[in-house]
N, CA and C of each residue as an Amber inpcrd file, in Angstrom:
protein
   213
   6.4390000 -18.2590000  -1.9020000   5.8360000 -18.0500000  -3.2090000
   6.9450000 -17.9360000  -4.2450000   6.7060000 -18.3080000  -5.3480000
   7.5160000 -18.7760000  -6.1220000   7.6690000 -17.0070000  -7.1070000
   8.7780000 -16.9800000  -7.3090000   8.8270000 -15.7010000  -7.9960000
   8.2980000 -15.8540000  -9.6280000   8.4050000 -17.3690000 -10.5160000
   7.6620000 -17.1390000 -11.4320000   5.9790000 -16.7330000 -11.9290000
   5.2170000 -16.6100000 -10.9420000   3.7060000 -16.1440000 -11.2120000
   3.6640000 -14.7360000 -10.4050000   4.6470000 -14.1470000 -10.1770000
   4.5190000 -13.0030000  -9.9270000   4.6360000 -12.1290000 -10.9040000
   3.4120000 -10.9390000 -10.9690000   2.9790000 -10.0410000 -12.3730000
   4.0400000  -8.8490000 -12.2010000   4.5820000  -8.3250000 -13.5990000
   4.9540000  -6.9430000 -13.4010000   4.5150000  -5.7090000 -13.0460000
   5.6470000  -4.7000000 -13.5500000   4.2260000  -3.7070000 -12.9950000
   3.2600000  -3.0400000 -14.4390000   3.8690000  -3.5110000 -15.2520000
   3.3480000  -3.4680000 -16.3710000   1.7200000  -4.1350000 -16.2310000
   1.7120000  -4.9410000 -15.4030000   0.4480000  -5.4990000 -15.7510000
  -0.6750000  -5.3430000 -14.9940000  -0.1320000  -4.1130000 -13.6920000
  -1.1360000  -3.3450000 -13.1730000  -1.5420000  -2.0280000 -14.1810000
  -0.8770000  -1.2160000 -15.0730000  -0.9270000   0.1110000 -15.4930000
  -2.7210000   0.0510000 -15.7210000  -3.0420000  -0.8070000 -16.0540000
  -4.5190000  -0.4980000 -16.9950000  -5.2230000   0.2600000 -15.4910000
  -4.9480000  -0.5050000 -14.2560000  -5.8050000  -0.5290000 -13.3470000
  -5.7450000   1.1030000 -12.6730000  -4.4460000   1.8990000 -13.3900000
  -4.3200000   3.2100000 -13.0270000  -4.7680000   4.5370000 -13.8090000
  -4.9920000   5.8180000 -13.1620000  -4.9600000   6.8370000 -13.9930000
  -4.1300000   7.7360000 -13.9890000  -3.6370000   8.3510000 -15.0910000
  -2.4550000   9.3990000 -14.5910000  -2.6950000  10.9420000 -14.4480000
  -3.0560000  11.4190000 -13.1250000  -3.0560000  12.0260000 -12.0460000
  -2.7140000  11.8190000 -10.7340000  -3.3730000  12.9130000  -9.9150000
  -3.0390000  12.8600000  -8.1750000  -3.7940000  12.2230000  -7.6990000
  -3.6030000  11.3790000  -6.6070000  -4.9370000  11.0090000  -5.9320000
  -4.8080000  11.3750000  -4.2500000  -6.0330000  11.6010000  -3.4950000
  -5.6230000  11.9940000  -1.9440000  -6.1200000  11.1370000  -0.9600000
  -5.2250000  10.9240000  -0.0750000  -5.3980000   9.7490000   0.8890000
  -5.3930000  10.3640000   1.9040000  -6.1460000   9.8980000   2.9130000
  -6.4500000  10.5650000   4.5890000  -5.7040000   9.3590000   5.1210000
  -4.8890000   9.6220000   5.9460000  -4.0700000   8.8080000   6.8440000
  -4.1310000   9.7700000   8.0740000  -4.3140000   8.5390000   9.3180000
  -4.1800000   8.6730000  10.2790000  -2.9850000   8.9170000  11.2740000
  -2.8000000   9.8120000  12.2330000  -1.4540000  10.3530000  12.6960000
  -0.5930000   8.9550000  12.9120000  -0.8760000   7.9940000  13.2030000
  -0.2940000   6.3200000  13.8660000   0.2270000   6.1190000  12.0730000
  -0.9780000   6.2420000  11.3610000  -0.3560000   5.4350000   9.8770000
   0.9260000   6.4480000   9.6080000   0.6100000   8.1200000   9.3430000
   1.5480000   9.0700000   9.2140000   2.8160000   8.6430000   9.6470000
   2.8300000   8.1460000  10.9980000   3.9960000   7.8200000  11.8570000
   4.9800000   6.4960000  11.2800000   3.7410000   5.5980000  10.9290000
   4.4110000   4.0930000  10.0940000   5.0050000   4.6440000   9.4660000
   4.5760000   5.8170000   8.4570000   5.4760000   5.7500000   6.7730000
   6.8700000   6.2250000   6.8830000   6.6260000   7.2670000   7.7320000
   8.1210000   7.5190000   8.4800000   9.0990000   6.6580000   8.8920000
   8.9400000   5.8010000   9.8880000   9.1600000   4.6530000  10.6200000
   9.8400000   3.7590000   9.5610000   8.9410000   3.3410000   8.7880000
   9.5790000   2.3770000   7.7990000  10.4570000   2.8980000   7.2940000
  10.0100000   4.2740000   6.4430000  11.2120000   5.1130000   5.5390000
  12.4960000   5.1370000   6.6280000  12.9490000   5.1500000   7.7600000
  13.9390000   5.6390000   8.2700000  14.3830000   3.7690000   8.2070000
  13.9230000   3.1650000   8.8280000  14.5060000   1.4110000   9.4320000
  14.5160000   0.2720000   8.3980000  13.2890000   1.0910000   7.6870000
  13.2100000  -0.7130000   6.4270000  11.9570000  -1.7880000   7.1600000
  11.8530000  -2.2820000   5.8790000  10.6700000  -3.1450000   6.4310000
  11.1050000  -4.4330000   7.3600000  12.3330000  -4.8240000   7.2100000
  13.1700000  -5.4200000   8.6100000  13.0810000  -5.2530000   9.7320000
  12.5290000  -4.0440000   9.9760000  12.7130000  -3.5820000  11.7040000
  11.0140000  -3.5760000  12.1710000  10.4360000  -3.6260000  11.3640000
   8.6920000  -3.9340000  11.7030000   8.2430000  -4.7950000  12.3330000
   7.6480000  -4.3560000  13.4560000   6.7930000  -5.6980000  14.4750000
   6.1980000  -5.6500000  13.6650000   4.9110000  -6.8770000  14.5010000
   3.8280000  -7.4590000  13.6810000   2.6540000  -6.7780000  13.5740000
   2.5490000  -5.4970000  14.8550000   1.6020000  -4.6420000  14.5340000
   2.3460000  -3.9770000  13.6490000   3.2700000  -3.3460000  13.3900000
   3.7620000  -2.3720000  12.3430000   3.4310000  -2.8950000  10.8570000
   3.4770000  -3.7460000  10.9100000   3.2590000  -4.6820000   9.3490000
   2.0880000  -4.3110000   9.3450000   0.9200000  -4.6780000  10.4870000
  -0.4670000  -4.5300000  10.2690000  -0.9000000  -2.9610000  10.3350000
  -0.0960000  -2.1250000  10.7800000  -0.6600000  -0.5650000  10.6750000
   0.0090000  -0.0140000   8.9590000   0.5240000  -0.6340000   8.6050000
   1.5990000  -0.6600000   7.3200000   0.9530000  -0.8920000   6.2530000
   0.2090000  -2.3720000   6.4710000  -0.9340000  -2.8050000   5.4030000
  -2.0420000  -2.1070000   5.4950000  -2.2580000  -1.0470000   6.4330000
  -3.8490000  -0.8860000   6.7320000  -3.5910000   0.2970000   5.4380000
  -2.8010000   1.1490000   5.1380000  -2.0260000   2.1250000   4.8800000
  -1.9410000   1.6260000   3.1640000  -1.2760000   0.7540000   3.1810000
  -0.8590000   0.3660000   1.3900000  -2.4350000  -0.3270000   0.7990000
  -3.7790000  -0.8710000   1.7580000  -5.0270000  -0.2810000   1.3040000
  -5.3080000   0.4770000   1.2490000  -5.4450000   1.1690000   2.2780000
  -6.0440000   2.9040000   2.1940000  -5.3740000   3.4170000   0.3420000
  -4.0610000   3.6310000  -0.0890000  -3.6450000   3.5010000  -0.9210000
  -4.0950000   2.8580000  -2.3790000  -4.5680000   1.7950000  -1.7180000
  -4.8710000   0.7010000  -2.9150000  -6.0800000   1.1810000  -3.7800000
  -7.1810000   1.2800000  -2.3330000  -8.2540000   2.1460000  -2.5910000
  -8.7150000   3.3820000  -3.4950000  -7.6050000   4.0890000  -3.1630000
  -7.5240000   5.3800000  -3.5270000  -7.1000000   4.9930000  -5.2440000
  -6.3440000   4.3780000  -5.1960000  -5.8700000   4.2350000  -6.5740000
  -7.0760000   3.6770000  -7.7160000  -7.4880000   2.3370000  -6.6750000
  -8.7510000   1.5530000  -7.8570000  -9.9550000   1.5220000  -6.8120000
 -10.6140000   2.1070000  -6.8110000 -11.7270000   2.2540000  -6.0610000
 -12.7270000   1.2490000  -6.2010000 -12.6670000   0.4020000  -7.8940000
 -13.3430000  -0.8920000  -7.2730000 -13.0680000  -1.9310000  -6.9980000
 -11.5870000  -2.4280000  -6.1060000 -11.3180000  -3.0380000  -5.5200000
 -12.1170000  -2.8350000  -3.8510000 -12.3250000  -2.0940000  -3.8060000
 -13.2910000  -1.7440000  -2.2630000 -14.5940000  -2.6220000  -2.4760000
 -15.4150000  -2.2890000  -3.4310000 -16.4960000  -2.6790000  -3.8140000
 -16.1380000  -4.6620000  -4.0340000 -15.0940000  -4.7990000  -4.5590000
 -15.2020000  -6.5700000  -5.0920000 -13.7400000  -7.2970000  -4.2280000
 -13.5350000  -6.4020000  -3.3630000 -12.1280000  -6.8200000  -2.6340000
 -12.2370000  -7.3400000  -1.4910000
């Protein structure tokens, strides 16, 4: 993918609010965020990528809740 049609982050802000939001993660996801934080996203099998992404939805969710609904 070409880096020119990639958006800033400027051009997510609308889609946020500024507060906390709370996410339930599972002890396996808990374990990914760690995992990554210590190795980098370099050292990720292909399930790790996929317990990784399950995680930066869960996230996503939490953030814009109607992306669940039209996502």
């Amino acid at each position: 993918m070409s880096n020119i049609n990639l958006k800033k982050l400027r051009d997510y802000r609308h889609l946020t609010v500024d507060g906390d939001i709370t996410v339930h993660l599972t002890q396996d996801q808990q374990a990914m965020i760690l995992k990554t934080y210590d190795y980098g996203l370099n050292s990720l099998t292909d399930i790790d990528e996929m317990l990784l992404s399950a995680v930066i939805r869960r996230l996503k969710v939490a953030i814009n809740p109607e992306y669940e609904l039209n996502g």
